[in-house]
VMD Tcl script that builds the backbone (N, CA, C; Angstrom):
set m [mol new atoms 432]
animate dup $m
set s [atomselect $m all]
$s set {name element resname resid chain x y z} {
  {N N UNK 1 A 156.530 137.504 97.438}
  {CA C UNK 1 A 155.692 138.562 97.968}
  {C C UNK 1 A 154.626 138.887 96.926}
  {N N UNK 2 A 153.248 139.028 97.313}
  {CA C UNK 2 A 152.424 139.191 96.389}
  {C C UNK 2 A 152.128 140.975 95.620}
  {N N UNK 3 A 151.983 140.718 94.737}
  {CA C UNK 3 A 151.794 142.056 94.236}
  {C C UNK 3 A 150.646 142.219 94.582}
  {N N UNK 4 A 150.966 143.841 95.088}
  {CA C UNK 4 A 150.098 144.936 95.932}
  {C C UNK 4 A 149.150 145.196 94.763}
  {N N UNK 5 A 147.793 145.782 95.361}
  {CA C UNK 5 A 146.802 146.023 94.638}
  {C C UNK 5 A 147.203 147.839 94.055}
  {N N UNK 6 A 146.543 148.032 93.399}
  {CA C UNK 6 A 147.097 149.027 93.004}
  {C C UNK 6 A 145.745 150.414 93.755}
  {N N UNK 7 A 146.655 151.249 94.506}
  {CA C UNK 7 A 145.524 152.235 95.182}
  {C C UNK 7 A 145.241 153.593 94.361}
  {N N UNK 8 A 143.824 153.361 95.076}
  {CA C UNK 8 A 142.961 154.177 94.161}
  {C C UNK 8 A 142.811 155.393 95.306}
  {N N UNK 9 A 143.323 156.927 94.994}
  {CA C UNK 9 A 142.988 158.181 95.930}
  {C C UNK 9 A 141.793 158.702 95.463}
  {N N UNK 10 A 140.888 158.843 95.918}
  {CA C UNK 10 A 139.550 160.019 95.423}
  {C C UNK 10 A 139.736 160.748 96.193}
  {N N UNK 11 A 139.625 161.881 95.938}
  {CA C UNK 11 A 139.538 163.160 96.828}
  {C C UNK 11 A 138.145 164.040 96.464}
  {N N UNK 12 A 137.494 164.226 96.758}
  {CA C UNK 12 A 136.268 164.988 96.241}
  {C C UNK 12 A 136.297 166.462 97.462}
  {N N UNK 13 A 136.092 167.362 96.632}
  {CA C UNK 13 A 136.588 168.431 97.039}
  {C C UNK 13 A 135.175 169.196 98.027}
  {N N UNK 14 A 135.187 169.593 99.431}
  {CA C UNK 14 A 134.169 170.235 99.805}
  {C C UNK 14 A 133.168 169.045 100.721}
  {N N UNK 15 A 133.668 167.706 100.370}
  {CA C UNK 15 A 132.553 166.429 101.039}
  {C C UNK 15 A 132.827 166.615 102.482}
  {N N UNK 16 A 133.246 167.061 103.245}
  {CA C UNK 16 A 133.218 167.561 104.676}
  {C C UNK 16 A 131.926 168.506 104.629}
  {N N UNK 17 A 132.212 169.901 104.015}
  {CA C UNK 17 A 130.575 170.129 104.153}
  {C C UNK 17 A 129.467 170.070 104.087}
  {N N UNK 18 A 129.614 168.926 102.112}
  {CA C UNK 18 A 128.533 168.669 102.206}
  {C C UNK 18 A 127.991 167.272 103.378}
  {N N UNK 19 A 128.871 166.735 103.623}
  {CA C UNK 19 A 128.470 165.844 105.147}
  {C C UNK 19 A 127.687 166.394 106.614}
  {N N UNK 20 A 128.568 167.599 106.237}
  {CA C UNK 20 A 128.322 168.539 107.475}
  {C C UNK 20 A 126.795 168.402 107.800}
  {N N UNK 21 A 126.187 169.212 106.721}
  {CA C UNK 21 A 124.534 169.832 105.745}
  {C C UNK 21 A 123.685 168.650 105.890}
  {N N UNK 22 A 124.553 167.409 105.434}
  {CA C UNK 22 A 123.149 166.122 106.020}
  {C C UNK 22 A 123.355 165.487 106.829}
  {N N UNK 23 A 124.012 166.255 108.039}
  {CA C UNK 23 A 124.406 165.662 109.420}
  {C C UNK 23 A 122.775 164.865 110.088}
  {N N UNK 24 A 122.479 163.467 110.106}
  {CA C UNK 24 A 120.982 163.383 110.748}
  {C C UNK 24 A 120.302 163.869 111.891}
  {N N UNK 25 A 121.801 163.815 112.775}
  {CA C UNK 25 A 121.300 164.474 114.248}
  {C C UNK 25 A 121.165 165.780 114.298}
  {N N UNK 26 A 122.009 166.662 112.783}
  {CA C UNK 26 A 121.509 168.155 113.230}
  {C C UNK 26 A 121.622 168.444 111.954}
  {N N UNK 27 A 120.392 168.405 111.021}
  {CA C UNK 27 A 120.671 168.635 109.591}
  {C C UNK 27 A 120.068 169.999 109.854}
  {N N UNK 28 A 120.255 170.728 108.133}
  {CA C UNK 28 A 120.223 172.149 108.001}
  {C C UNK 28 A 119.345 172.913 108.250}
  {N N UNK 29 A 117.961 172.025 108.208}
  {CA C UNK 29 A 116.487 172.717 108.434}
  {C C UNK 29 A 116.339 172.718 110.056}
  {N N UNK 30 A 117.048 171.944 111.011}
  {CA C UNK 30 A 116.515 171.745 112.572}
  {C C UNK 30 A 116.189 172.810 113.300}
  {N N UNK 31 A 117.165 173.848 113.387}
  {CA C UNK 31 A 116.830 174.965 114.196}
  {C C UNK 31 A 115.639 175.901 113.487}
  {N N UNK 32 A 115.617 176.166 112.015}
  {CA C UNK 32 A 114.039 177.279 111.556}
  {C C UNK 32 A 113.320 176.186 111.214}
  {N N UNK 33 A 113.066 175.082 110.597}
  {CA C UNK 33 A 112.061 174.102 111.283}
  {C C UNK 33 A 111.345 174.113 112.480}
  {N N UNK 34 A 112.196 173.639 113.862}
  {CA C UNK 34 A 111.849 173.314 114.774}
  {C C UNK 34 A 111.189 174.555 115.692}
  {N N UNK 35 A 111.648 175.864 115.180}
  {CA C UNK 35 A 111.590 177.082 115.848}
  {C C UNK 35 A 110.011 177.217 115.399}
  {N N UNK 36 A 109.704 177.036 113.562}
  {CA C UNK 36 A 108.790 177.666 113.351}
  {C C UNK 36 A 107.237 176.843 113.750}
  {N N UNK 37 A 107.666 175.622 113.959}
  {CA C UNK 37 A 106.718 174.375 114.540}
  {C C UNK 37 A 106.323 174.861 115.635}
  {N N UNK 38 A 107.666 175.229 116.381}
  {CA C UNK 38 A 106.880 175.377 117.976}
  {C C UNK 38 A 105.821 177.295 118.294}
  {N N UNK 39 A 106.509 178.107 117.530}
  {CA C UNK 39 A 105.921 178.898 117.448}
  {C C UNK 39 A 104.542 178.886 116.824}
  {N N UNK 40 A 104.389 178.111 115.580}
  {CA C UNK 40 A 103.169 177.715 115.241}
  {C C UNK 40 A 101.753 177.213 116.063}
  {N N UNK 41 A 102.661 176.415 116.554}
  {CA C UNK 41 A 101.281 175.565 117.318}
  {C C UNK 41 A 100.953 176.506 118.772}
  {N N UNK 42 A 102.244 176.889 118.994}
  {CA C UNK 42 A 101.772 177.973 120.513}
  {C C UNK 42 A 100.429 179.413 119.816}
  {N N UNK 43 A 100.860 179.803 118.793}
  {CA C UNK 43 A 99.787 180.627 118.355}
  {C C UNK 43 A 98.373 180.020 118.094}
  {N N UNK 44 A 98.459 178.923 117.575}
  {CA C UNK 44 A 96.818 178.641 117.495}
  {C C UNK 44 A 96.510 177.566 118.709}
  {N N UNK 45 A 97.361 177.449 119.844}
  {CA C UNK 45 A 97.079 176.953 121.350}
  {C C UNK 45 A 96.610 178.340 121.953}
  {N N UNK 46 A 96.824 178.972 121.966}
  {CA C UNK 46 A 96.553 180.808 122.366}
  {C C UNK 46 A 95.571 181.095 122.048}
  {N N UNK 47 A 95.126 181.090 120.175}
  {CA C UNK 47 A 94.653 181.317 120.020}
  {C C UNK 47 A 93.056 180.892 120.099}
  {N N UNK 48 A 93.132 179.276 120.703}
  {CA C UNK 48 A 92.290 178.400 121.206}
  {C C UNK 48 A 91.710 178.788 122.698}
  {N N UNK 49 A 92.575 178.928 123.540}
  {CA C UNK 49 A 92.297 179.516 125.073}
  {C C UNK 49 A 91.486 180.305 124.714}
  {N N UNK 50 A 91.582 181.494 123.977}
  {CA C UNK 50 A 90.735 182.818 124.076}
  {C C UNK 50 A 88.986 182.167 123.941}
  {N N UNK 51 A 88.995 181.327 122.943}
  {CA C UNK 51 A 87.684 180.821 122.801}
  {C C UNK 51 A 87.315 179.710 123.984}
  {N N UNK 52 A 87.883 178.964 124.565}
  {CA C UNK 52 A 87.328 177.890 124.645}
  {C C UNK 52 A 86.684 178.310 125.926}
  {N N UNK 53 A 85.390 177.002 125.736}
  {CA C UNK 53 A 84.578 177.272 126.913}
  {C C UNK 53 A 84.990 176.568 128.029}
  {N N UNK 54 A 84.495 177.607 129.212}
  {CA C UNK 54 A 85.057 177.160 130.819}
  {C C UNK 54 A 83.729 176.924 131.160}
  {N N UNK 55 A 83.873 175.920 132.570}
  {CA C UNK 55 A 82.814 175.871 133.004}
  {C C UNK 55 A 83.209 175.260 134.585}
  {N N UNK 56 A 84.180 174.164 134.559}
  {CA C UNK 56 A 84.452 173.737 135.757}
  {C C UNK 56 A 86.255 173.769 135.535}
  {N N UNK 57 A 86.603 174.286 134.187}
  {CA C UNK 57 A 88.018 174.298 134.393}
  {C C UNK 57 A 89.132 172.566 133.667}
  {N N UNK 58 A 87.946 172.015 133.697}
  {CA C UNK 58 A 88.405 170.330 133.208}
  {C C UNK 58 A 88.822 170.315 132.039}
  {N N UNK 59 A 88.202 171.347 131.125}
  {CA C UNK 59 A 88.181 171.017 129.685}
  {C C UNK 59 A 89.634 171.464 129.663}
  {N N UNK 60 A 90.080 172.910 129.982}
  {CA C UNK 60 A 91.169 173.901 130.101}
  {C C UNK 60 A 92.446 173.135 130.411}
  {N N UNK 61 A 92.280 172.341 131.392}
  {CA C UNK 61 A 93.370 171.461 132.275}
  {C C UNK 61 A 93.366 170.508 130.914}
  {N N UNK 62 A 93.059 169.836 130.598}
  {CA C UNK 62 A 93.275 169.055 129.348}
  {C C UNK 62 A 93.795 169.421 128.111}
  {N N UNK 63 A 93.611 170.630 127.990}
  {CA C UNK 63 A 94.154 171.343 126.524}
  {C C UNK 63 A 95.516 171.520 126.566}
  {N N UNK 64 A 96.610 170.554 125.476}
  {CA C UNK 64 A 97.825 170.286 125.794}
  {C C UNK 64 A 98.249 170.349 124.273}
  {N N UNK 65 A 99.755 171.223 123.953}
  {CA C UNK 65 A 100.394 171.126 123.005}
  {C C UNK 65 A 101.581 169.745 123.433}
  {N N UNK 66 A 101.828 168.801 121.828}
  {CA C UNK 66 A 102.714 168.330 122.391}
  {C C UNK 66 A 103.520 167.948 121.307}
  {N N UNK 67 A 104.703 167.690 120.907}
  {CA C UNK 67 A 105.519 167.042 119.408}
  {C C UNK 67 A 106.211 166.387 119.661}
  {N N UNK 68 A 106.465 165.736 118.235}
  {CA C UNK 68 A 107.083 164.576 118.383}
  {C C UNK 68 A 108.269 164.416 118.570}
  {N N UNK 69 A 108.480 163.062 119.706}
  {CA C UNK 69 A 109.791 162.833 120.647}
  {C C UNK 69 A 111.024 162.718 119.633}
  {N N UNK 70 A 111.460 163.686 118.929}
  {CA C UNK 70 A 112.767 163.196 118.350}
  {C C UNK 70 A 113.712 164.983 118.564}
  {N N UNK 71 A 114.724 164.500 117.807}
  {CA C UNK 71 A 115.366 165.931 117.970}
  {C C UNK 71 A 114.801 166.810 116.620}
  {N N UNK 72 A 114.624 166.389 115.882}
  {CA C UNK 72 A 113.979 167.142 115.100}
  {C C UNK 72 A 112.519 166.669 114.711}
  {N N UNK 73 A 111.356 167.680 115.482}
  {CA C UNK 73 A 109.715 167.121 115.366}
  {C C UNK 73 A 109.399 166.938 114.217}
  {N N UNK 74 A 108.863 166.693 113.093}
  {CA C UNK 74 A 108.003 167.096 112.215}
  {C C UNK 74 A 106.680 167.302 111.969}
  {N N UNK 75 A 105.848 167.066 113.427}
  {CA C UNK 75 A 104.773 167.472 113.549}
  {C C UNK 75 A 104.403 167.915 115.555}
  {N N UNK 76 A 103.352 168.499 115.605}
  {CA C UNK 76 A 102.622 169.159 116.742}
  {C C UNK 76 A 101.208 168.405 117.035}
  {N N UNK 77 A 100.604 168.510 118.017}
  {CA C UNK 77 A 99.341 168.098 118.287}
  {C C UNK 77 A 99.319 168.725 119.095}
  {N N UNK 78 A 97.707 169.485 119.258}
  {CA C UNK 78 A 97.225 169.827 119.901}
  {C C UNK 78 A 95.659 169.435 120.702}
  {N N UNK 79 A 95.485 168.859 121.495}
  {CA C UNK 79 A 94.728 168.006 122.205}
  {C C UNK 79 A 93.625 168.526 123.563}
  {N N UNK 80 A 92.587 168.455 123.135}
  {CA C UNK 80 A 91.441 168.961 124.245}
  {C C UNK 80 A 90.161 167.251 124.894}
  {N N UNK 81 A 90.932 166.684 125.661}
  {CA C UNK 81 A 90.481 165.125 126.091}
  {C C UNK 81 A 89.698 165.203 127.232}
  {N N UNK 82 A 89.372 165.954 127.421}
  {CA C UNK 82 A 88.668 165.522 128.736}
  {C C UNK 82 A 87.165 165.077 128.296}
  {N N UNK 83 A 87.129 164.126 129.079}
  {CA C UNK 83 A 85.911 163.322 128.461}
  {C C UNK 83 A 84.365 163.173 130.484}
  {N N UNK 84 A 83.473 162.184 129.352}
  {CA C UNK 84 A 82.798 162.212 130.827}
  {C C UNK 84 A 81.857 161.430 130.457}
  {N N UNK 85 A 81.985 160.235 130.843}
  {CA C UNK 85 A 80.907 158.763 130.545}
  {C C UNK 85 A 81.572 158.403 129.063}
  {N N UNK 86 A 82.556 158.543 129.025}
  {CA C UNK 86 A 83.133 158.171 127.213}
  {C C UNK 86 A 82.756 158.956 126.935}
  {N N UNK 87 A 82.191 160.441 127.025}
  {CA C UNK 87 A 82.231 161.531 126.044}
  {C C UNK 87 A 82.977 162.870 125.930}
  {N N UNK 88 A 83.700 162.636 124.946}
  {CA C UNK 88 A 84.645 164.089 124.984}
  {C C UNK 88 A 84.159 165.348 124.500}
  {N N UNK 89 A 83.936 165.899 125.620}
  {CA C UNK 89 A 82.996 167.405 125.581}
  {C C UNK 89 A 83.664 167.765 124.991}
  {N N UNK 90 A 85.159 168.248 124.970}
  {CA C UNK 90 A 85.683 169.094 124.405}
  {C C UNK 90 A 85.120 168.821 122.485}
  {N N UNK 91 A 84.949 167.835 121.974}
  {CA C UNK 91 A 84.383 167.229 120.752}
  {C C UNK 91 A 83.040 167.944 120.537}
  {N N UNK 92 A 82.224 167.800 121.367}
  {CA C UNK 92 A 80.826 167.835 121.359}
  {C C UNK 92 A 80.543 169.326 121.084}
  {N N UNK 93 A 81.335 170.055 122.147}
  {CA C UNK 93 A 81.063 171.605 122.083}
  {C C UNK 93 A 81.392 172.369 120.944}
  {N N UNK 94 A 82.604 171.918 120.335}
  {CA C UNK 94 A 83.047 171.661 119.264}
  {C C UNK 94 A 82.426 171.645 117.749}
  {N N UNK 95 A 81.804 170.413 117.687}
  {CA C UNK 95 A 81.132 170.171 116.362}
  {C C UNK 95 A 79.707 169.595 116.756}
  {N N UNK 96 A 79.201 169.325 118.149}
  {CA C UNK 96 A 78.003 169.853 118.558}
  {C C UNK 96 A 77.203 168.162 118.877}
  {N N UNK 97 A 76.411 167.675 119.718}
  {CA C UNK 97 A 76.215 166.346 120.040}
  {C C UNK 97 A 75.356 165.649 118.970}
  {N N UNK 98 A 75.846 164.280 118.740}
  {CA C UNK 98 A 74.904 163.458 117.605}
  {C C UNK 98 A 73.810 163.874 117.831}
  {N N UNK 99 A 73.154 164.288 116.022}
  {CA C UNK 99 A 71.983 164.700 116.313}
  {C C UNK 99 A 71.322 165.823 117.349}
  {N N UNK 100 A 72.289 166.461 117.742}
  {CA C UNK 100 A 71.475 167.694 118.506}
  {C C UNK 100 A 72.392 168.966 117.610}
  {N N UNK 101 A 71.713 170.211 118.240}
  {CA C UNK 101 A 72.523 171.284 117.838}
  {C C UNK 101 A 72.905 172.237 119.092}
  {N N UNK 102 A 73.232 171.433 119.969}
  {CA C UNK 102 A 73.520 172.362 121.045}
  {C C UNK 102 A 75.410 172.411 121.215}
  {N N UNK 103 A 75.613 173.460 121.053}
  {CA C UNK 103 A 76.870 174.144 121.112}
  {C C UNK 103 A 77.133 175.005 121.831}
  {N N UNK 104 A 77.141 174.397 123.544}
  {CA C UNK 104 A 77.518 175.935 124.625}
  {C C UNK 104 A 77.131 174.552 125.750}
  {N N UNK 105 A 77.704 175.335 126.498}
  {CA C UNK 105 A 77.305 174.811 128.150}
  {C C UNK 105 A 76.267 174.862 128.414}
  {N N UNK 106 A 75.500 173.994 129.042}
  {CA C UNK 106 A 74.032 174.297 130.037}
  {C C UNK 106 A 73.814 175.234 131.061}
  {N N UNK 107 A 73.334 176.627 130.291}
  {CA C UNK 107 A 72.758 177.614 131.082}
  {C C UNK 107 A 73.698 178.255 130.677}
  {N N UNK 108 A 74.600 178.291 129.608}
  {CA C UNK 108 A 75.873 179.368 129.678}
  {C C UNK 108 A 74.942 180.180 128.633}
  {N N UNK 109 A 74.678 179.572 127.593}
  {CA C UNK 109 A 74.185 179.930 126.221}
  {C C UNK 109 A 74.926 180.626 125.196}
  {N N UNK 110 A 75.996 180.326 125.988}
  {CA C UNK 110 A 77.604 180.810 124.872}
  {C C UNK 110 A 77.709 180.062 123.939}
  {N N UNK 111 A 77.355 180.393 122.636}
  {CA C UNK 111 A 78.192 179.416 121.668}
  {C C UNK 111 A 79.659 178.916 121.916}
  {N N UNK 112 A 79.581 177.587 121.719}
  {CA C UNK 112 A 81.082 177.219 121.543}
  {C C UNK 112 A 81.743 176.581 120.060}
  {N N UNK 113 A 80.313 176.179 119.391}
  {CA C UNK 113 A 80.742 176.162 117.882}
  {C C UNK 113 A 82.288 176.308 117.276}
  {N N UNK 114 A 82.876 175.585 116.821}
  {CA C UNK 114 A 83.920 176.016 116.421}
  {C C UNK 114 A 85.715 176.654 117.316}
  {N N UNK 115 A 85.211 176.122 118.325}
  {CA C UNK 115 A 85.987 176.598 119.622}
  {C C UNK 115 A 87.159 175.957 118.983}
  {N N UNK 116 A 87.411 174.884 119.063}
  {CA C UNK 116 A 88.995 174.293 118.723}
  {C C UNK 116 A 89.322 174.517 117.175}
  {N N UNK 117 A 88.038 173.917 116.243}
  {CA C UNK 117 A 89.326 174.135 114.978}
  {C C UNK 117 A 88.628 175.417 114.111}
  {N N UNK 118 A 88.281 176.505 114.617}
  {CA C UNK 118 A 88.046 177.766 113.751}
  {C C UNK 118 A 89.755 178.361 114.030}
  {N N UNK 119 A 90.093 178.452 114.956}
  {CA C UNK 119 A 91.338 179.424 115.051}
  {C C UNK 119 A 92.654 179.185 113.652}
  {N N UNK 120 A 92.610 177.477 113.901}
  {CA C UNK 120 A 93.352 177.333 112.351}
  {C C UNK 120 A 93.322 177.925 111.059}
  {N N UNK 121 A 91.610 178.038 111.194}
  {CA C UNK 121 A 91.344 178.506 109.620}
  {C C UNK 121 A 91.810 180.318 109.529}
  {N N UNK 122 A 91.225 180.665 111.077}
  {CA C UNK 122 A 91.581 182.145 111.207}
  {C C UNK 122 A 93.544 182.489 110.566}
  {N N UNK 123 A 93.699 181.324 111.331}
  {CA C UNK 123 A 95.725 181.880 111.049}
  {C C UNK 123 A 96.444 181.543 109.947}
  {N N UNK 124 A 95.376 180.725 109.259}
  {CA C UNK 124 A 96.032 179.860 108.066}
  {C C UNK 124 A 97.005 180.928 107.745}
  {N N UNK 125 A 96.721 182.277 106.775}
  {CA C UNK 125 A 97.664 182.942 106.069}
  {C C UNK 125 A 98.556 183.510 107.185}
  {N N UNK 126 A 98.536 183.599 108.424}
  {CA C UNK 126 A 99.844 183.482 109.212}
  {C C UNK 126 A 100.881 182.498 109.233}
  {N N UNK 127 A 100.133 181.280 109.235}
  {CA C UNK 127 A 100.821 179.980 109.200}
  {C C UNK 127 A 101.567 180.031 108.037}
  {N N UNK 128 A 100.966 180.182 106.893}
  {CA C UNK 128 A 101.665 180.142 105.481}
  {C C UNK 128 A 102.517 180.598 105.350}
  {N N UNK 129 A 102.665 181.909 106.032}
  {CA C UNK 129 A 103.869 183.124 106.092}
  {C C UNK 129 A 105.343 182.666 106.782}
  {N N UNK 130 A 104.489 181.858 107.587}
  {CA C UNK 130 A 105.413 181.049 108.625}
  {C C UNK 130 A 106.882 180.567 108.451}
  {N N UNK 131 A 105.838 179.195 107.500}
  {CA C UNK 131 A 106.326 178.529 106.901}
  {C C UNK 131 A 107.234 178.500 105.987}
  {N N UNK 132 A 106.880 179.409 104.715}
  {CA C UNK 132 A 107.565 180.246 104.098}
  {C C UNK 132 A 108.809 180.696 104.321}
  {N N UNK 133 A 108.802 181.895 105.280}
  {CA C UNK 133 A 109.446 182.048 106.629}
  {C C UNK 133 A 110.995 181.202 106.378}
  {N N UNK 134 A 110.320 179.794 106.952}
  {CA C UNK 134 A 111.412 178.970 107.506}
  {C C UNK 134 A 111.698 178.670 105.747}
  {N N UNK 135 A 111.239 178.374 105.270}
  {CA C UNK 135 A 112.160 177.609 103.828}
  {C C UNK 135 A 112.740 178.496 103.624}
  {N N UNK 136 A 112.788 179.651 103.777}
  {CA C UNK 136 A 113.955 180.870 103.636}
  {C C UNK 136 A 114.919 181.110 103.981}
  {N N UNK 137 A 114.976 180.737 105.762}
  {CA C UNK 137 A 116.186 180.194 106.247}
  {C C UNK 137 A 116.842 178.827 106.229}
  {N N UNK 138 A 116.035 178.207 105.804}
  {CA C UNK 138 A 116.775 177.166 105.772}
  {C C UNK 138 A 117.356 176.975 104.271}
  {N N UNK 139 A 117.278 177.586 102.760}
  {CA C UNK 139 A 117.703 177.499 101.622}
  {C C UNK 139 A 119.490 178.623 102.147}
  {N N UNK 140 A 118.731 179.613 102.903}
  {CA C UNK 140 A 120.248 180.521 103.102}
  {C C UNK 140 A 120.974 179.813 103.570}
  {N N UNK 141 A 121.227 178.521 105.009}
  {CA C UNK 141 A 121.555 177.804 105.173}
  {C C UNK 141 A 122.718 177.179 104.612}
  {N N UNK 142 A 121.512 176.423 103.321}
  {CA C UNK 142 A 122.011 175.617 102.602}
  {C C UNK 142 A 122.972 175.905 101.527}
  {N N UNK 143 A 123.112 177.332 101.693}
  {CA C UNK 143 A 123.920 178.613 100.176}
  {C C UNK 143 A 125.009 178.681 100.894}
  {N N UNK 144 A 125.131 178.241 102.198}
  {CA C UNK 144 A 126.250 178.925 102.950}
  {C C UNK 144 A 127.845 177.716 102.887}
}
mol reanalyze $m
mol bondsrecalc $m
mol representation Tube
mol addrep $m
């Protein structure tokens, strides 16, 4: 009969939780992560509506929040596509047509300047707070 190898026990004390904590499908940051992402981008989607210019309603119907397909996102997009001969007004009204400076609808004379990405800059120090925010819950989390 051959001699048995000789067994080795490790026991490391607590490796259930810490397994728990870098679970991939539901690690510690998912829920104030994912909470503060989606709240994020809904505020400066909101905060986009208030500005943006209407005119036939096309541009509006196009303006779409959306993130990425996993269980935990790590990013948002927010998207204004409606286009017309290959041109995406929503762009144009925006940051204004090559070489022209017209920024508004024809005959509206509304500025639209800045319609999609001023609101970001407006919320930044909301956003920051946000963010913040979440690394807060998610370090308590991680204490627990």
């Amino acid at each position: 009969m051959p001699a048995r190898a000789p067994l080795v026990d490790i026991r490391v004390e607590g490796i259930r939780r810490i397994l728990r904590k870098l679970n991939t499908t539901d690690p510690i940051y998912a829920e104030p992560w994912t909470d503060t992402l989606h709240e994020a981008a809904d505020m400066v989607y909101r905060e986009q509506q208030t500005g943006m210019p209407r005119a036939s309603g096309g541009l509006a119907g196009s303006h779409k929040v959306t993130f990425q397909a996993r269980p935990v996102p790590l990013w948002a997009k927010i998207t204004a596509n409606k286009s017309r001969g290959g041109v995406r007004y929503g762009f144009v009204l925006n940051w204004g047509a090559a070489g022209k400076k017209r920024f508004h609808y024809a005959g509206s004379g509304k500025s639209t300047k800045g319609w999609f990405t001023d609101p970001l800059d407006r919320l930044q120090s909301k956003l920051t707070g946000m963010l913040a925010s979440a690394a807060r819950k998610i370090e308590q989390v991680w204490a627990r």
